[in-house]
C-alpha positions as CSV (number, residue, x, y, z in Angstrom):
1,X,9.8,-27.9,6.1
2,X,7.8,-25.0,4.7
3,X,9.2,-22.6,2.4
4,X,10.9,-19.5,4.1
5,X,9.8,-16.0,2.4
6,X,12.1,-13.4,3.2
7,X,9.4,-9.8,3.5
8,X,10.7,-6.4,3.4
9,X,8.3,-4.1,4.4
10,X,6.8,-6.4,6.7
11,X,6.5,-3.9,9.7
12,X,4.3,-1.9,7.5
13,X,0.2,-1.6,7.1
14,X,0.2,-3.6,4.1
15,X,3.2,-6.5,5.6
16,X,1.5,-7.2,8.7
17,X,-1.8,-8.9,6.6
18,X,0.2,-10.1,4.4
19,X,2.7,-12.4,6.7
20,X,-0.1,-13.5,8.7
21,X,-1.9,-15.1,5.3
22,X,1.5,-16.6,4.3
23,X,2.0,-18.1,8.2
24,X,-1.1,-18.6,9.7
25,X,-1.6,-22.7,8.4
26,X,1.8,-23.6,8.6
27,X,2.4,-23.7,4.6
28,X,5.5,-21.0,4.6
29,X,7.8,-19.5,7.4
30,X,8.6,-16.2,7.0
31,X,11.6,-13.9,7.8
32,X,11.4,-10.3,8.1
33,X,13.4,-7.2,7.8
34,X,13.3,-5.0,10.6
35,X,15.1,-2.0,12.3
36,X,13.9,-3.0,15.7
37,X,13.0,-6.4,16.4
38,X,11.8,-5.7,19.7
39,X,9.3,-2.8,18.4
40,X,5.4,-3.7,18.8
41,X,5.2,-4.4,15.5
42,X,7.6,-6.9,15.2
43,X,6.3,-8.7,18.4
44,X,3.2,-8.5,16.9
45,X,4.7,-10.4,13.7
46,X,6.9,-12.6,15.9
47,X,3.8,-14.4,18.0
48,X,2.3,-15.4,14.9
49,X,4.7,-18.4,14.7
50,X,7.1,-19.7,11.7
51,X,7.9,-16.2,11.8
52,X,11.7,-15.0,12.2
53,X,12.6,-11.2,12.7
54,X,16.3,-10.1,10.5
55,X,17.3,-6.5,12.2
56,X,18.9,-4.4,9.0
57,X,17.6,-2.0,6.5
58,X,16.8,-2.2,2.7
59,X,19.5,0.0,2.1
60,X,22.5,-2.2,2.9
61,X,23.5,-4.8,0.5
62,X,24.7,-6.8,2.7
63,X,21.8,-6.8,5.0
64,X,19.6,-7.5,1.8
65,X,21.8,-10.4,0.9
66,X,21.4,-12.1,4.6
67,X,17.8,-11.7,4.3
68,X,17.5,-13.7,1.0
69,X,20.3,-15.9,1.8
70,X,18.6,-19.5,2.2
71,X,14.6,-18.3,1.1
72,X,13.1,-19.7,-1.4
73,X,10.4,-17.0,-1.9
74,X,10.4,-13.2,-1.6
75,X,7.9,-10.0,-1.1
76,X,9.5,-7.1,-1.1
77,X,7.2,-3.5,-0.6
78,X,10.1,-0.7,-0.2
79,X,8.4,1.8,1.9
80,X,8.6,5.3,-0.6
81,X,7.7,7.6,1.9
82,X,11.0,6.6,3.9
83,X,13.3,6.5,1.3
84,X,11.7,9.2,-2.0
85,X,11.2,8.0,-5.2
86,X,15.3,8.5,-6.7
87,X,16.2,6.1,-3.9
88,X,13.5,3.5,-3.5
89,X,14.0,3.2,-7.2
90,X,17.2,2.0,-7.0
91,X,17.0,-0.3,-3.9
92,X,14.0,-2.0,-5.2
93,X,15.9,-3.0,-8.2
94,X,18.9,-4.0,-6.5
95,X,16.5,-6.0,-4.1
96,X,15.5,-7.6,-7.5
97,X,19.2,-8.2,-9.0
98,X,20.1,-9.6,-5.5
99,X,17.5,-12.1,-5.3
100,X,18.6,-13.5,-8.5
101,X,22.0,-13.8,-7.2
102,X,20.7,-15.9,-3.8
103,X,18.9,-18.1,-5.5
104,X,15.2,-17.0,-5.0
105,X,13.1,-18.8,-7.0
106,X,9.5,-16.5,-6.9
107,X,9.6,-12.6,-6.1
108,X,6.4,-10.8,-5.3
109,X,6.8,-7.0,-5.7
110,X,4.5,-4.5,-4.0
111,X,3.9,-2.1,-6.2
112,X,1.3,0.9,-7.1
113,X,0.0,2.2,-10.0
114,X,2.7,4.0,-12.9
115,X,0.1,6.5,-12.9
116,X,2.4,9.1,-15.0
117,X,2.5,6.6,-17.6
118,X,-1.4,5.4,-17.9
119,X,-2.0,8.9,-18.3
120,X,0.3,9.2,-21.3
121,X,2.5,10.8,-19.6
122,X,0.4,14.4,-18.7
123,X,2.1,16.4,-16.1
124,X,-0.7,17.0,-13.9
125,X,-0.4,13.3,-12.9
126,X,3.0,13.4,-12.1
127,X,3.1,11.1,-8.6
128,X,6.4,10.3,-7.2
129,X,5.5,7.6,-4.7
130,X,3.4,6.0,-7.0
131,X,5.9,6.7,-10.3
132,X,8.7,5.7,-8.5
133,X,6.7,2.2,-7.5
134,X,5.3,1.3,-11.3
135,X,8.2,1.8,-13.3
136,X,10.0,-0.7,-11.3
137,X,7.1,-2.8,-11.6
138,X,7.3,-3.2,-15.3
139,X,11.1,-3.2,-15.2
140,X,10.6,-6.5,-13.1
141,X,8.2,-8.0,-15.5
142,X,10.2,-7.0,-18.4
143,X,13.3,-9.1,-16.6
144,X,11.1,-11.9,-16.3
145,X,10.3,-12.3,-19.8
146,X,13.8,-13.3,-20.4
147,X,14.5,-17.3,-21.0
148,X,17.4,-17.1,-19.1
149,X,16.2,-15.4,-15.7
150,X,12.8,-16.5,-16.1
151,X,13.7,-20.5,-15.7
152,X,15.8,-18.9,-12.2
153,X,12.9,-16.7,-10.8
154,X,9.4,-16.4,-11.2
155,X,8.2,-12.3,-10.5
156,X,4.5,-11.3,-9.9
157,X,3.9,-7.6,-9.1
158,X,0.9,-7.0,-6.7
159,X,-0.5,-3.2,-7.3
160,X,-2.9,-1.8,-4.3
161,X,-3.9,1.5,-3.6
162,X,-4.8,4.4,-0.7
163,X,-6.0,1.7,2.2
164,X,-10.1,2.3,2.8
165,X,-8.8,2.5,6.6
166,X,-7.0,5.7,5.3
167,X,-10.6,7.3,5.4
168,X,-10.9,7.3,8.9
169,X,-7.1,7.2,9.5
170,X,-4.7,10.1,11.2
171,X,-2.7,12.2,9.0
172,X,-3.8,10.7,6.1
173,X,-4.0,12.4,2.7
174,X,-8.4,11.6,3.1
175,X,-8.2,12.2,7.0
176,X,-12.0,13.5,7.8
177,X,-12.5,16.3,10.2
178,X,-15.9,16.3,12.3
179,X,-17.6,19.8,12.1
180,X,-20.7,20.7,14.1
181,X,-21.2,16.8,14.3
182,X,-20.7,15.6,10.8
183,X,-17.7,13.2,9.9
184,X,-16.6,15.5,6.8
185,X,-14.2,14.5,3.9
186,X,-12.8,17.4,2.7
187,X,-10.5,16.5,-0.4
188,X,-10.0,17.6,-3.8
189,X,-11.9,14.9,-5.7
190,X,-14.7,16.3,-7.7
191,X,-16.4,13.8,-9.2
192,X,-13.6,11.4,-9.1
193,X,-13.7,8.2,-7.7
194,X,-10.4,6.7,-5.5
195,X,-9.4,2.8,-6.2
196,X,-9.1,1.8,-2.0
197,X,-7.7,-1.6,-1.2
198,X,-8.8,-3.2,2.3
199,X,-5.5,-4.2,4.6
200,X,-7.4,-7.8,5.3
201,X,-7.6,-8.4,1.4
202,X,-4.0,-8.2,0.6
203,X,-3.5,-11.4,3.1
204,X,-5.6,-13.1,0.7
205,X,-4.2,-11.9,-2.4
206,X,-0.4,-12.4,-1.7
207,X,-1.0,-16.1,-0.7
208,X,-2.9,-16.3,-3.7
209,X,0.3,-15.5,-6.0
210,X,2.3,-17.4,-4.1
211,X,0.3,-20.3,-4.0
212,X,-0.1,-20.2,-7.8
213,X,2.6,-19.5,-8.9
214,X,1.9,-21.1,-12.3
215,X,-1.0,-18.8,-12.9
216,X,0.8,-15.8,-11.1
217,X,3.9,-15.5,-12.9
218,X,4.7,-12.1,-14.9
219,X,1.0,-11.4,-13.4
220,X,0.3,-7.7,-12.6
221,X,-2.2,-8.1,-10.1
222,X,-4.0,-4.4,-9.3
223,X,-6.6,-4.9,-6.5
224,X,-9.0,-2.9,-4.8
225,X,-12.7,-2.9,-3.5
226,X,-14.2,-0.5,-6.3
227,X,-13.3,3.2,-7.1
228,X,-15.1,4.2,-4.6
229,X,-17.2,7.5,-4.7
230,X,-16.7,10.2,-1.8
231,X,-20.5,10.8,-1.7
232,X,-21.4,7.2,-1.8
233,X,-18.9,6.4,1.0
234,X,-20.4,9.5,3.0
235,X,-23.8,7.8,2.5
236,X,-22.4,4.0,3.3
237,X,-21.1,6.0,6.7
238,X,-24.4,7.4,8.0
239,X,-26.4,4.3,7.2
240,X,-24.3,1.6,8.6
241,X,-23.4,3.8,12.1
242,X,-26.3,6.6,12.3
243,X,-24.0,9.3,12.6
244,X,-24.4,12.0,10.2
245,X,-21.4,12.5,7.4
246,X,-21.0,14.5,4.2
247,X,-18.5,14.5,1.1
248,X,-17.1,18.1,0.4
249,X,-15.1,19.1,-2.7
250,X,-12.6,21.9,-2.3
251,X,-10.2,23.1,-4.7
252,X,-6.1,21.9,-4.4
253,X,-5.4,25.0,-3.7
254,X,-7.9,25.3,-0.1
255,X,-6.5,21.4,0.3
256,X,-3.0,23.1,0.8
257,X,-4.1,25.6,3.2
258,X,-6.4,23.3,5.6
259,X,-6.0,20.2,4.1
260,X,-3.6,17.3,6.1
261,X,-0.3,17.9,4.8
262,X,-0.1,22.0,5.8
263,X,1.6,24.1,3.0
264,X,3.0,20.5,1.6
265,X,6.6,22.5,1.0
266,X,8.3,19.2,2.7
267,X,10.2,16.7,0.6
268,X,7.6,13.4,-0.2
269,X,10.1,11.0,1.4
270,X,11.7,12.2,4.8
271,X,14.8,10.4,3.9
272,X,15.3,11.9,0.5
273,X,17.9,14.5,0.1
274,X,16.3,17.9,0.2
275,X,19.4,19.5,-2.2
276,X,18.3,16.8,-4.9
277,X,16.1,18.4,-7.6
278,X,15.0,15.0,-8.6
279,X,13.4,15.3,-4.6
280,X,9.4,15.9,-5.4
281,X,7.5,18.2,-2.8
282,X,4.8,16.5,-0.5
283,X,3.0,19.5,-2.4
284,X,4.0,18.3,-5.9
285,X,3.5,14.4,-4.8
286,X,-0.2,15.1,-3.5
287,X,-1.3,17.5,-6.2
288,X,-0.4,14.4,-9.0
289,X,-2.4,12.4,-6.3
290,X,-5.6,13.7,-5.9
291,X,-5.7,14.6,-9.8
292,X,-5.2,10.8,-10.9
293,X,-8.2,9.9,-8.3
294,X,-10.4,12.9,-10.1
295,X,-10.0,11.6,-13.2
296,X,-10.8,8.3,-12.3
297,X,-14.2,7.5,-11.9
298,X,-17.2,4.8,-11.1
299,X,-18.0,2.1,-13.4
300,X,-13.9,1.5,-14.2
301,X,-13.7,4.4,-16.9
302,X,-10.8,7.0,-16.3
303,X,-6.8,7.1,-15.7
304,X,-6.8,4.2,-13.3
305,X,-8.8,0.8,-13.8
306,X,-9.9,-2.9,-12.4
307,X,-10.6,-6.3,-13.5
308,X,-13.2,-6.8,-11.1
309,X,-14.2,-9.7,-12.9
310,X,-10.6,-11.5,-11.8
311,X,-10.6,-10.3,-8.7
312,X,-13.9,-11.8,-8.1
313,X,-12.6,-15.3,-9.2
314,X,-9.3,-15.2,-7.0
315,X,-11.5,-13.7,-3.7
316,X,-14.8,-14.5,-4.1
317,X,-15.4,-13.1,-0.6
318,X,-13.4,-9.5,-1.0
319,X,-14.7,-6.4,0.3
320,X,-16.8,-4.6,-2.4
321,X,-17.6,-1.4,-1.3
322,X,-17.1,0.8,1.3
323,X,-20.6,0.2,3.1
324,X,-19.4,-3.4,3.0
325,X,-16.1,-2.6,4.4
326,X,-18.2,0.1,7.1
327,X,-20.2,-2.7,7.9
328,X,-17.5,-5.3,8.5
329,X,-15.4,-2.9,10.7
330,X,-18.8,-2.2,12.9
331,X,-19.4,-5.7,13.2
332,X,-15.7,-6.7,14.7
333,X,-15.9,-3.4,17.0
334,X,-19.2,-4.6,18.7
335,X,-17.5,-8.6,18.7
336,X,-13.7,-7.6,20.3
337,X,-14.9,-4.3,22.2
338,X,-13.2,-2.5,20.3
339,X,-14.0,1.8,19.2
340,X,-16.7,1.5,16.9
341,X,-17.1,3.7,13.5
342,X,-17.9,6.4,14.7
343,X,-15.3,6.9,17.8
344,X,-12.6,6.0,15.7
345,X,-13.9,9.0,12.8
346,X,-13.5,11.5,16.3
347,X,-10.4,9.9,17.7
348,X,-8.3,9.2,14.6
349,X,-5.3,7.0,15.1
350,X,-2.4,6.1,12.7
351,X,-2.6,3.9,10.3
352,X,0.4,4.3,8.2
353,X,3.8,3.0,9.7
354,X,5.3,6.7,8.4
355,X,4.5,8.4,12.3
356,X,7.3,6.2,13.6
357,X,9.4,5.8,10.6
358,X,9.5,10.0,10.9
359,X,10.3,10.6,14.7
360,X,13.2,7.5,13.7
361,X,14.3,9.5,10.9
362,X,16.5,6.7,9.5
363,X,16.5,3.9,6.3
């Protein structure tokens, strides 16, 4: 009988990929957490076989110990902009502590760069969906390097990044706007460089860690593409569709006025409690945001980093750069029929999972 994984998170962008590469031979059954087992999603999930929908949320103990109850593995990617940063923090560890208690015996973590700390600690980088996410990440690995727990559970932590299908995504924090004919990224970048991860590589990567698990234990593994380049990906755009696009650089404080996200005066987790000063502004959040991608730039030098080289050796046939990725996507439109480039960049559609999680309003 194959392994069963209990996922949490795996209705989201990143989950969906991700259960299909742990399902799609056979080698592990997975069971899910859900609200809704009967949403599109998690039909979607269900017809992939050796698949099992749990209806609950993270934020019920008992719910959380149902889910690990009888798994041997876990993945468990809390969703921040549900929950806020004060409150993901403390159900991620709990997920953690409870998974112990049920007997898991390997627990993958989705997690995102502890930007605040690589920065040592400089205000200006201060991002609470990504904060909130890293600091857990290291607590788990710090767990893991005790005897005791360590012969109990294995921990890997898998670190992504903004999705490249954010770029031509709705209500994104890189949404593109077409003006006069011209698929335009108007974001607060400068020369900065942002580290996107492809949705089909994380299917890869997850089975990878739990597939070796030998290798993967107390692993951090940060993925993406490349730190890609806002003019290069303009560039990649118009070549691979012959529509024309551009890369424009405005200042945080236009981005707030025009940008995505309005004003931004909303709390960055639609859950959080908007009386709790420990709540960050979508404003606050973003700003952090888009000045960790500035001061990270091509050629892996700045705030955030890669070890291409590794991720080379563990996908030898990733995505690489955004043209590659623009290619790909053009490819598979023209083979299934599906909106090409270019009508998707005119007609943007979600991406995220956060539209529906919103108009829910609920853990």
């Amino acid at each position: 009988m194959a392994p069963l994984v209990f996922v949490i998170g795996g209705t989201g962008a990143q989950g969906i990929p991700v259960i299909r590469g742990l399902v799609k031979d056979g080698a592990y059954a997975v069971r899910f957490l859900t609200r809704d087992a009967t949403s599109a999603r998690s039909k979607q999930l269900l017809a992939m076989g050796n698949v099992e929908a749990m209806e609950g949320t993270f934020a019920d103990e008992s719910d959380l110990r149902k889910g690990f109850r009888g798994a041997q593995y876990a993945f468990v990617n809390i969703d921040g902009f549900n929950s806020g940063e004060k409150t993901e923090m403390y159900w991620a560890i709990r997920s953690y502590e409870l998974a112990l208690e049920e007997g898991i015996k390997f627990f993958v973590y989705g997690n995102l760069d502890y930007v605040y700390k690589k920065s040592g600690f400089d205000p200006k980088f201060r991002t609470g969906h990504y904060d909130g996410k890293g600091r857990i990440g290291e607590w788990i690995l710090q767990q893991n390097k005790t005897p005791e727990i360590a012969k109990r559970m294995g921990a890997a932590i898998f670190t992504t990044g903004p999705y490249i299908q954010m770029a031509l995504g709705q209500r994104t924090p890189m949404s593109p706007v077409v003006e006069d004919g011209v698929v335009t990224w108007k974001v607060p970048l400068g020369g900065g460089a942002v580290a996107h991860v492809d949705l089909d590589d994380c299917e890869h990567y997850v089975r990878w860690l739990f597939d070796n698990q030998d290798r993967s234990n107390g692993l951090d593994l940060e993925v993406a593409i490349d730190l890609v380049d806002y003019h290069e990906m303009a560039k990649a755009f118009e070549k691979v569709t012959g529509h024309p696009a551009k890369y424009v650089d405005i200042s945080l404080e236009t981005y707030w006025t025009s940008g995505p996200f309005g004003g931004g005066l909303a709390k960055a987790g639609y859950n959080a409690d908007v009386h709790d000063k420990a709540s960050m502004t979508v404003r606050d959040n973003f700003t952090g945001f888009w000045n960790m991608w500035k001061h990270t730039h091509t050629g892996n030098r700045g705030v955030i980093k890669r070890d291409f080289k590794l991720l080379d050796e563990i996908h030898p046939n990733r995505i690489k750069s955004a043209e590659e990725w623009f290619i790909r996507e053009e490819r598979r439109s023209k083979e299934q029929g599906l909106p090409s480039l270019w009508e998707r960049a005119t007609n943007l559609k979600p991406v995220l999972k956060i539209a529906e999680d919103r108009r829910k309003g609920r853990l």
